[in-house]
Every structure is written in structure tokens, then in C-alpha cells.
DOSEDO-314396 format. One record per residue: x negated, y, z negated of N, C-alpha, C, CB in turn. Coordinates in pm, whole numbers, plus 50000, padded with zeros to 5 digits. Last residue first. Glycine has a CB too. Layout:
# residues N
XYZXYZXYZXYZ;...
***
This chain:
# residues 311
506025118651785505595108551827504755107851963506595101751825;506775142051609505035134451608504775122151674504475130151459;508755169851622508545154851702506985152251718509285154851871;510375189051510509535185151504509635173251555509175186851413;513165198951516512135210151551510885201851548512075223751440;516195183251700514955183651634513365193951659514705170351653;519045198451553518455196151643517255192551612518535204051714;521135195751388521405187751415520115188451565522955187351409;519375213351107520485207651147520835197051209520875213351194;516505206351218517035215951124518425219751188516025229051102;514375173351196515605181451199515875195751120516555172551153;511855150051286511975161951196513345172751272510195170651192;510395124451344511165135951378511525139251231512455133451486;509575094951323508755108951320508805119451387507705108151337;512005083051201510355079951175509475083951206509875071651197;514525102551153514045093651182512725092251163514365091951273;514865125850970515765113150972515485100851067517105117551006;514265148350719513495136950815514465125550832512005130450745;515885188450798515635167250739514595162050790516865153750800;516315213150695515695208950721515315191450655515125219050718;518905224950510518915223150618517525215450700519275235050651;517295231250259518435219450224518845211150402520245229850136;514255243850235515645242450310516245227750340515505249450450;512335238549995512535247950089513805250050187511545246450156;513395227649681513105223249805513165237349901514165211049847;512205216649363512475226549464512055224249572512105237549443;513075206749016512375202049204512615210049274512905189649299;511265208948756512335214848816511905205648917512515231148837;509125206248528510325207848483511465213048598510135217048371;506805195148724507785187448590508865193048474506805181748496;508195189349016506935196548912507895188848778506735220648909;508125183249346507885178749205507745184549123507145173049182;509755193849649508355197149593508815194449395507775218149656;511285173049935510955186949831509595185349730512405189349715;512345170250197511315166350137510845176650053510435162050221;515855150550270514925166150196513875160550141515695176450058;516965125450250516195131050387515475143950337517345135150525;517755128949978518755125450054517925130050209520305133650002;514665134649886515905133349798516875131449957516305150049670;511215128049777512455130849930513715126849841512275116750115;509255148149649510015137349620510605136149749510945138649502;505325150749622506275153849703507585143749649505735151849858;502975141749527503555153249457504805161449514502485162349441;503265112249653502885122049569503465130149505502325127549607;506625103449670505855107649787504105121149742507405116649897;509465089249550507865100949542506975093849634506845102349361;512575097749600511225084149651510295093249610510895077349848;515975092749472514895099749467513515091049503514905105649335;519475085849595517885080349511517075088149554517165065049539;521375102849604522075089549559520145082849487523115077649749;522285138549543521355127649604521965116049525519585129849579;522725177049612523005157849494522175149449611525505147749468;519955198949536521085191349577521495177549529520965190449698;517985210349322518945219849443519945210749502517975226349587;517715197348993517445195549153519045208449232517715171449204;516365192748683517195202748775516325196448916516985223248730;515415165948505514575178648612516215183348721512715167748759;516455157248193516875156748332516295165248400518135158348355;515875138747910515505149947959515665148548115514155153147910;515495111647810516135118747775516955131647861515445120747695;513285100447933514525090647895515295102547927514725082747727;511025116348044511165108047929512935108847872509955114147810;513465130148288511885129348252511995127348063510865147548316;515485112948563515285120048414513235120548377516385106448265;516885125648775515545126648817515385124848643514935142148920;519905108148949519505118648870517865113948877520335119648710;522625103749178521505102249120520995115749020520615098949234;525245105049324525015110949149523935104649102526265107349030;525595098049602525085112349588525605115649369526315125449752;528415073049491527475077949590527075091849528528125078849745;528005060349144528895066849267527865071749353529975079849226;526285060348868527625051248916528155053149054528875054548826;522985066949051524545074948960525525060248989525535095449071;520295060849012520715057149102522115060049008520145043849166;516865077748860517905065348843519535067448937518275064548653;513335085748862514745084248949515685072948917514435082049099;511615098448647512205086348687513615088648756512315077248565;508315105348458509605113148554510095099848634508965127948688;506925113348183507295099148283508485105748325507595081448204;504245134348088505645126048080506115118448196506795135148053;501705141448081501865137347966503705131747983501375150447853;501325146148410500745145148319501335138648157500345156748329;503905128048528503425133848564502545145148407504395137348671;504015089548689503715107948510503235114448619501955107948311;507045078548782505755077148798505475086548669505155081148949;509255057048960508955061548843507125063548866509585050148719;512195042349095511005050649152510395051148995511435067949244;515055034749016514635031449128512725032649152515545040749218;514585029248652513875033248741514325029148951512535026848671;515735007748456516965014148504516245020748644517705026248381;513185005048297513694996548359515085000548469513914987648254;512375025548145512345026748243512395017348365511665032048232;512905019547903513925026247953513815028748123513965039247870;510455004647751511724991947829512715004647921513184980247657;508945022147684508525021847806510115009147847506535016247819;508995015347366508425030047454509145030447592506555029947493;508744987747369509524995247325509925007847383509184996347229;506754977947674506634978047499508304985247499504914991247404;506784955047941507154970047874507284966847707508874977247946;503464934547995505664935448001505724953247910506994914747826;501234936648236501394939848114503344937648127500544956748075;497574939048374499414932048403499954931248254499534911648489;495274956448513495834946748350497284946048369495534955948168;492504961048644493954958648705494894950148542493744944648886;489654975748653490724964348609492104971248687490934962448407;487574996648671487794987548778488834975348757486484982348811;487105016348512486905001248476486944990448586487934997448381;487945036448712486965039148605486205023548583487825045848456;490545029748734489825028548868487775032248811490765044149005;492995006448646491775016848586490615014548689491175012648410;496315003348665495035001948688494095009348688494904998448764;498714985848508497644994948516496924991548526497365001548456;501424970348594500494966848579499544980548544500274958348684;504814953948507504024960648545502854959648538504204967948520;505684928348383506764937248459506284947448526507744943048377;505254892948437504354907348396505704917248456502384910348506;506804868248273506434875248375505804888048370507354876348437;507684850248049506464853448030506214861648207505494837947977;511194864448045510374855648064508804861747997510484852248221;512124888748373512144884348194510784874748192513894872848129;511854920448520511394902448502511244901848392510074895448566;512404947348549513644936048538513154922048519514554935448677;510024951348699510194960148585511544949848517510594978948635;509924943348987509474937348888509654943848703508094936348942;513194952649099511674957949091511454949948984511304974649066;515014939949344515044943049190513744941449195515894934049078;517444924549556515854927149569515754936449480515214931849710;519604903949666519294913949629517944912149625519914917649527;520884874049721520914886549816519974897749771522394892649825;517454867949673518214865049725520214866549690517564854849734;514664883449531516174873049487517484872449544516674875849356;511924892149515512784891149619513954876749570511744888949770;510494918949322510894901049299511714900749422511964895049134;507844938549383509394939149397509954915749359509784948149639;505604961049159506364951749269507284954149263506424939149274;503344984649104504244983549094504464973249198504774994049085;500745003448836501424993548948502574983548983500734987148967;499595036048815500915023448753501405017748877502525030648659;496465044748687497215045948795498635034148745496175041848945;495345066248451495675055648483496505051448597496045052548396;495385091248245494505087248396494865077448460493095083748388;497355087148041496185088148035495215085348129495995083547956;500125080148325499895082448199498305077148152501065075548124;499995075248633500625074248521499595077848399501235060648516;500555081648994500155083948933500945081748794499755092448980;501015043749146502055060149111501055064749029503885059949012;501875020449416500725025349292501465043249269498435025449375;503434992149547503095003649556502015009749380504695010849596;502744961649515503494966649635503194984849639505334961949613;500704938449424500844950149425501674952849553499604956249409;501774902449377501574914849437502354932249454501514909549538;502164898049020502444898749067502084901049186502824900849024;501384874048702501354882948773502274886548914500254882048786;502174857448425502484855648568502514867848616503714848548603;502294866148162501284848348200501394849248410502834825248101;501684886247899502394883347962501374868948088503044898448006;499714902847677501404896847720501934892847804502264902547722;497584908547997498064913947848499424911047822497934929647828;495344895748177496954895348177496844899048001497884876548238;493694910248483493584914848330495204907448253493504936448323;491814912448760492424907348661492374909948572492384899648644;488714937348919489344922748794490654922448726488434921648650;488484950949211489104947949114489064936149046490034949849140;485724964349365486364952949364486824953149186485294939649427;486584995549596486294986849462486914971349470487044994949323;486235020149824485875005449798485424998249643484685003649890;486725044549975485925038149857486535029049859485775043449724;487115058750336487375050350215486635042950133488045043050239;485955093050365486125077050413486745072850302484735067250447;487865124050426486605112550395486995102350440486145109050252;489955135650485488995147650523487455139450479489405164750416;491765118050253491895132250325490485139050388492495143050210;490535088150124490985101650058491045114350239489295107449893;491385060850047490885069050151491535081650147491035063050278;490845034449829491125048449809490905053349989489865056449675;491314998849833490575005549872491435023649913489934995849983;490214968649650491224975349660490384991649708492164973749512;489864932849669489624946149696490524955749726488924946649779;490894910549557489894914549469489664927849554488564903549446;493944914049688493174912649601491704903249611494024909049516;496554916049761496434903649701495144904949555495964892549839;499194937949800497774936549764497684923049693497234948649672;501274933650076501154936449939499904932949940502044929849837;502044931950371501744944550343501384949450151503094951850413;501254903850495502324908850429501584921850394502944899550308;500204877450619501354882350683502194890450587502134871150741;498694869450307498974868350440499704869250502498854862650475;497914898950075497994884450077498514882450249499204877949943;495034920950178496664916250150496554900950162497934922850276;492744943650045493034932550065494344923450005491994928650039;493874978950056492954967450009493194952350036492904968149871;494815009349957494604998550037494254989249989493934999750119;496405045349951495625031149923495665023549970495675025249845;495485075750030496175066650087494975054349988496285068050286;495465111649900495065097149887495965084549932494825095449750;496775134849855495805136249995495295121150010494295148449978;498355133249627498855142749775497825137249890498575163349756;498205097049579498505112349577498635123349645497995116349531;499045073649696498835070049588498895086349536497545060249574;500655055550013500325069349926500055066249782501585080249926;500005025050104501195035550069500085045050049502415032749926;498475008850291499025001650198500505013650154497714997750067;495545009450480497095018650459497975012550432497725025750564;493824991050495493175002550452494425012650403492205008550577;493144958950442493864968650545493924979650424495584962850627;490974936050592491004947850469492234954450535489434959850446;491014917450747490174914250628490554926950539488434912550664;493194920850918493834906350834492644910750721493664885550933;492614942451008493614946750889493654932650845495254954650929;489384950851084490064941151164491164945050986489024921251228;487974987351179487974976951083489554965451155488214986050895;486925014851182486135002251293486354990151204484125004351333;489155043851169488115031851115487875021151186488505025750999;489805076451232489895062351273488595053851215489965061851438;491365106151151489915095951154489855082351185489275094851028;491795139851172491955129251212490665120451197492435130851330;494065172951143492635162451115493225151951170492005158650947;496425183351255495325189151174494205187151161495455189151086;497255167051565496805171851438496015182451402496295163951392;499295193151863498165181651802497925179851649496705185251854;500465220451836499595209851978498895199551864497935221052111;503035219451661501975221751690501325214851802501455221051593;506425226451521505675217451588504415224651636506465211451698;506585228951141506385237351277505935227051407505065249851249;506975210750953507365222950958507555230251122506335229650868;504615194250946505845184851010507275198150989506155165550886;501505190051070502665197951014503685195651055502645209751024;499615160151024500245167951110501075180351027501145158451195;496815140051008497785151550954498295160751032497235159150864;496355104051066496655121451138497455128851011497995121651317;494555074051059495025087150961495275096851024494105092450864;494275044551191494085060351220494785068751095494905065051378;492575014251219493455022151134492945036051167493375018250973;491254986851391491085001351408492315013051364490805002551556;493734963551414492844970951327492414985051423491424960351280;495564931251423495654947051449494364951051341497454955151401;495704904751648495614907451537495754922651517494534901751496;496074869451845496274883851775495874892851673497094884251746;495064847852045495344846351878495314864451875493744835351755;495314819352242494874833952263495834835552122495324843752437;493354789752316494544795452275494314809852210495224785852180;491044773952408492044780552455493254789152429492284774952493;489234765152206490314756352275491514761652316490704746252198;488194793252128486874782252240488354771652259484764770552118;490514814452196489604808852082489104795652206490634803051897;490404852152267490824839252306489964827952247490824838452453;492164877752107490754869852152491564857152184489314867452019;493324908752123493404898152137492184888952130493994897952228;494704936051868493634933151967493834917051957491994939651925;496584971251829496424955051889494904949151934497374953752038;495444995151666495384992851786496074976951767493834995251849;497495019151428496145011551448496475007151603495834997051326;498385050451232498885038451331497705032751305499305040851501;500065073151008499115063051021499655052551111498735057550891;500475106350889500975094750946499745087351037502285098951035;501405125150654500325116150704500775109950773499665108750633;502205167050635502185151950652501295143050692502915149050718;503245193850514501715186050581501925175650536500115190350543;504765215350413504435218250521503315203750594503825233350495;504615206350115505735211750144505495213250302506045224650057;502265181050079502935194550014503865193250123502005210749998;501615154850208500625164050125501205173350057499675170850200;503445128050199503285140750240502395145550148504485148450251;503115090050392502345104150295502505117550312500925105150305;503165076350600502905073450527502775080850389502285069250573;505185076350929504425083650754503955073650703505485090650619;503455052751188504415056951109504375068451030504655048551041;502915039051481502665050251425504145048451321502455063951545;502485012651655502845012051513502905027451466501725002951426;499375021051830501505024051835501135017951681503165010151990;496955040152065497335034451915498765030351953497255046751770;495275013952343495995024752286496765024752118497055026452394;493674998552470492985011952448494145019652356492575020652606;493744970052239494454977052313493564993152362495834978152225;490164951152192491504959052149491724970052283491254968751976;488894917852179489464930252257490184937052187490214927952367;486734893752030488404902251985488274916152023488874902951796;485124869852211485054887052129486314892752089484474900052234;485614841352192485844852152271485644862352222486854853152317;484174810052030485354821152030485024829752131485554829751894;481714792052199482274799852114483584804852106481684807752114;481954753152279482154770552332482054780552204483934773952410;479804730752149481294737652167481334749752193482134737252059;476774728752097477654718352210479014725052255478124702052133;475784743251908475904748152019476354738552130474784754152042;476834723751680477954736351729477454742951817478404747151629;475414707551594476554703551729477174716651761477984691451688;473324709951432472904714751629474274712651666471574701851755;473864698151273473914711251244473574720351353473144713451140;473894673151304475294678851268475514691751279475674676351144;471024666551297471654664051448473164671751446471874645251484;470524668851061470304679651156470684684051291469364679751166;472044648050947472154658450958472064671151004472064657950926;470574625451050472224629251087472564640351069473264622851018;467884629450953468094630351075469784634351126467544617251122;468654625050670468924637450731468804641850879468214644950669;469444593750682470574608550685470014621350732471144613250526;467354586850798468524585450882469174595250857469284574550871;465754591850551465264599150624466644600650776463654592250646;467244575050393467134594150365466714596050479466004602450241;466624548550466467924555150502467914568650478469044549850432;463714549950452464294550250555465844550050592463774542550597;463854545750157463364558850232463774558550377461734560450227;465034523150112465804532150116464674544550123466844531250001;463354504350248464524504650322465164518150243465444489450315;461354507350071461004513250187462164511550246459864508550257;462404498249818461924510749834461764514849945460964512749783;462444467949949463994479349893463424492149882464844476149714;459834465749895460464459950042461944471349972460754435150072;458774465849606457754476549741459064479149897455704461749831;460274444649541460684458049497460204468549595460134460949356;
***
């Protein structure tokens, strides 16, 4: 018995010899390469109008590394925020801030959430939706907060990724997808089944609760867009015919607009109606000049010439 006891102390002791020997091999293999970035920003896009005169627009850098078996691997970070006036051309932004961050671990510019708030947070892979557990505020003129979100399924069994966020009803933010169904593409609000059609999220609680529409709330299935604005639900719905969209607020009730339009986008407290970037409220929309467009990705038109150029 004494003779088997000592053969198996002397196999523990083999293993962990193997082991330690396992745990030295990695200074045998090269390291990775440091991940370089471009000196310069691109990707520049909007992202966000503040009001009637003040825009966001957000780029980042490229950066490369080369991995210990040679092969050179990509990626983008260092995220910029500019406010520009997209009214008047100017020498330069308003403000500006750049972050010291890689976008595969966090990406920080997801959409607009309010006039001055960009959201973010950890995406599922090769894609611009929120996967999750972090979700991240960067507010105008600060840094970005940082929460880690919990799951929540109420009625319903199959969640979604977050694609955009709207201000909604009793503080609450309202989260929103898209189902991709081949030809077409239909907002999660249309998923039958045990599927979630929406979500709220409570930045207080830190949840995220995936939920199907009650009674109340099925009308706003018809929604291109939809968000509250304090105590009512304002919703862009898409006319039988080109340029006969409408803006209704709770079901019923229609917000007067200065021109026709085919779909309405909120943009905070900003809507864009046919290239016009007008101004929300909740019983009207008003736009400053019908003549003044955004028609490409960061120009700016009054008529057919351009008064603004952020690129």
C-alpha cells in the first residue's frame, strides 16, 4: 500500500512539474504587435442634431497590428464627437472630444438618444447593434457613463439587439429593433409569436425589460419612428402614396407640419421630414426654411447650392 502511495505522489508532483513547464511556454512564442492607429480621423458621419442650428457628427481612426504568426488584423477606435453649426459655415467646431478606446470592446456611438446625448455600448460582432451587458450615455461637453445592464423578459421569450433608443413614457427610455426578412425589413414592433416587440430601459434600475405591446400600445405598430414626448406618444406613419405621411400623437390626434413628407426620423428633439430638419413639440412641428436641406452626409443646401460643408 506504502509502494502505490509513493507512485502516486510522484505522479502529482510530474503533473505539476507539467504544469509549470505549460505556464513558461508563452515566453517561447512572439508576442502580438502593439495596435497602431491611422494619424488620421474618416468614417465621419451625423449622428445627432441638438436644435435648430447645431449638429453631431462622429468619426474614429483605423488601426493595425500584426499578430506573433504574421498576419496583420484591423480594427477602429479612438471615437470623436464634433459640434458643428450646420446653419452657417464656420472655421471649425463648436466643441470637441476624442476617446482612447478600441470599438470591437465598447463602441461608444451607437445613435442619438437626446438633444445633447449619444448612446453606446457593447455590440454584438461586426455590427452596429447592442449586444450587451454594457451600455454607454456620452453626454455633450463630458465623458461617457457607463452602466452595466440586466435582462428582464416580461411576456414574452425571445429578445432582441438594441438598434436604436427614444425618449418614452414615465422616464423610461424605449428600445427599439429591426427583424431582417428577406426582401423587406419591419421593426420588431410587427413580431408575433412569443417574440419581444419592444423593450424599456431604466437607466435608474439599470434593466433593460423586453416586453410585447399591451392593448394601449398595439397602435403603434403601424410606427415608421415613435417616441414620448412627456405624457404622449408621437408617431410617424408612412401615407398610402408618396409625400402623405403623417406625425399622429396618441393614435388619434395629428401634430400639424409646414410640409408633406413620405417619413418622419427623430433626431431628439429634432424631426427630419423630407431632408428638412425641423423642430418637435408636442402640439406642432416647425421648421425654419422649407428651402434649407441635408442631402448628403455632410452638406448642407439652400436650394440647389451648398451653404454648409463639414467634411
Amino acid at each position: 500500500m506504502k509502494k502505490f502511495g509513493n507512485v502516486a505522489l510522484i505522479a502529482v508532483a510530474m503533473a505539476m512539474l507539467t504544469c509549470v513547464g505549460m505556464w513558461g511556454c508563452s515566453d517561447w512564442f512572439p508576442e502580438d504587435g502593439e495596435r497602431e492607429f491611422f494619424d488620421y480621423f474618416s468614417d465621419s458621419q451625423i449622428v445627432g442634431f441638438i436644435d435648430d442650428s447645431l449638429v453631431i457628427v462622429a468619426d474614429d481612426k483605423e488601426w493595425s497590428q500584426e499578430t506573433s504568426d504574421g498576419y496583420a488584423i484591423g480594427g477602429r477606435g479612438h471615437q470623436r464627437l464634433r459640434v458643428f453649426n450646420y446653419r452657417v459655415q464656420e472655421n471649425g467646431p463648436r466643441w470637441t472630444d476624442t476617446l482612447d478606446n478600441f470599438n470591437e470592446e465598447c463602441n461608444y456611438v451607437l445613435g442619438q438618444l437626446s438633444d445633447s446625448v449619444i448612446w453606446g455600448g457593447r455590440t454584438a460582432r461586426y455590427t452596429k447593434v447592442w449586444k450587451g451587458p454594457v451600455m454607454t450615455f456620452w453626454k455633450i461637453g463630458g465623458k461617457p457613463v457607463v452602466h452595466q445592464i440586466s435582462v428582464k423578459m416580461e411576456g414574452c421569450e425571445i429578445g432582441f439587439p438594441v438598434e436604436s433608443l427614444r425618449d418614452w413614457l414615465d422616464g423610461l427610455i424605449l428600445s427599439l429593433g429591426t427583424i431582417y426578412s428577406a426582401p423587406n425589413m419591419h421593426t420588431m414592433l410587427n413580431a408575433g409569436g412569443d417574440t419581444c416587440q419592444y423593450a424599456v430601459l431604466d437607466t435608474v434600475a439599470k434593466t433593460l425589460t423586453y416586453k410585447r405591446l399591451d392593448e394601449n400600445l398595439k397602435w403603434i405598430q403601424k410606427c415608421d419612428d415613435v417616441r414620448a414626448w412627456g405624457d404622449d406618444v408621437i408617431c410617424s406613419v408612412a401615407g398610402k402614396r408618396l409625400l402623405e405621411g403623417n406625425i399622429l400623437k396618441n393614435e388619434k390626434d395629428t401634430l400639424l407640419a409646414p410640409l408633406a413628407f413620405s417619413k418622419g426620423i427623430f433626431w431628439g428633439n429634432m424631426i427630419e421630414l423630407r431632408a428638412n430638419i425641423c423642430s418637435l413639440g408636442n402640439q406642432e412641428i416647425s421648421c425654419l426654411d422649407s428651402a434649407f436641406t441635408w442631402r448628403e452626409p455632410l452638406k448642407f443646401y439652400k436650394g440647389n447650392d451648398v451653404v454648409v460643408n463639414l467634411e
